[in-house]
C-alpha positions in Angstrom: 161.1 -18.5 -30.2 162.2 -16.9 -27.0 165.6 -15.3 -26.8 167.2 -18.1 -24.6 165.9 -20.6 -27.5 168.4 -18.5 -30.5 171.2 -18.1 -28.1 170.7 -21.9 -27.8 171.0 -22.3 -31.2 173.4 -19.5 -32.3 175.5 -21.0 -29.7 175.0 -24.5 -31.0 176.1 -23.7 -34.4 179.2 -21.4 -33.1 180.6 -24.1 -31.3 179.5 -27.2 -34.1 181.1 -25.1 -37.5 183.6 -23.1 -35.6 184.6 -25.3 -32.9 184.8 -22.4 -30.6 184.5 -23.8 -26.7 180.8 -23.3 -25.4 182.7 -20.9 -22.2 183.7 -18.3 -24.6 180.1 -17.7 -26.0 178.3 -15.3 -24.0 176.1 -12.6 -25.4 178.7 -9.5 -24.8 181.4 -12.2 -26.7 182.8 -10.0 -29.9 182.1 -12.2 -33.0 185.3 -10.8 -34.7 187.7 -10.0 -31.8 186.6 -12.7 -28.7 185.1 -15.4 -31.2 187.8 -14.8 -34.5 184.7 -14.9 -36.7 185.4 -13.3 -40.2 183.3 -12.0 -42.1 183.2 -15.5 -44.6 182.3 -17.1 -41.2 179.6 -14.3 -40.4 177.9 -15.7 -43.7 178.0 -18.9 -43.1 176.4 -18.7 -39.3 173.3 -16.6 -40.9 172.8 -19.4 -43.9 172.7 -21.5 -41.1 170.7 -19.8 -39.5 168.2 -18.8 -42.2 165.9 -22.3 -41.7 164.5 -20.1 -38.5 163.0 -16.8 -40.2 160.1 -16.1 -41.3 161.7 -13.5 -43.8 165.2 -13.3 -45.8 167.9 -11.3 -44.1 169.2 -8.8 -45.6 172.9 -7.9 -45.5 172.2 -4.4 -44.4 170.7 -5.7 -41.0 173.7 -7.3 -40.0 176.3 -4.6 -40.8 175.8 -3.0 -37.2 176.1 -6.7 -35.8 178.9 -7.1 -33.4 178.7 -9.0 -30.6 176.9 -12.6 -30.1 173.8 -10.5 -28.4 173.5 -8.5 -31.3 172.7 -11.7 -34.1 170.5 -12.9 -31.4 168.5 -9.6 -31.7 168.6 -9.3 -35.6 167.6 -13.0 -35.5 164.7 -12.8 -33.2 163.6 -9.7 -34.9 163.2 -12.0 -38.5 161.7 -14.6 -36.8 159.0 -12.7 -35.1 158.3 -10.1 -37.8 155.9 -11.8 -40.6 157.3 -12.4 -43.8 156.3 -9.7 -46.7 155.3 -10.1 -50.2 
């Protein structure tokens, strides 16, 4: 899954649970300060986002997570990493 395809997605599910308008999501948006994502918010967009990875997220990888850009990253780095045992 390229890029493009999560910030499809990530973008999709922004604007479907949090009815944020589709303008305002751009990879530099600020989750918290552009996007007023809390953290409760934050966990519900990566449980909807689990369905794509190929491993379970930890919370630890999404502590440095600011900006829309930065879930796409973490989230193509799970998808394309294979799962471990």
């Amino acid at each position: 899954m390229t890029h493009d395809e999560i910030f499809t997605r990530v973008a999709g599910v922004l604007e479907q649970m949090f009815e944020i308008d589709p303008a305002r999501i751009t990879l530099d948006a600020r989750l918290y300060d552009d996007l007023d994502i809390d953290s409760i918010d934050a966990v519900d967009l990566l449980v909807k986002m689990k369905p794509l990875m190929s491993r379970p997220i930890r919370a630890e990888q999404f502590k440095s997570v600011k900006t829309v850009g930065d879930v796409v990253r973490t989230l193509a780095s799970l998808i394309d990493s294979p799962a471990t045992a």
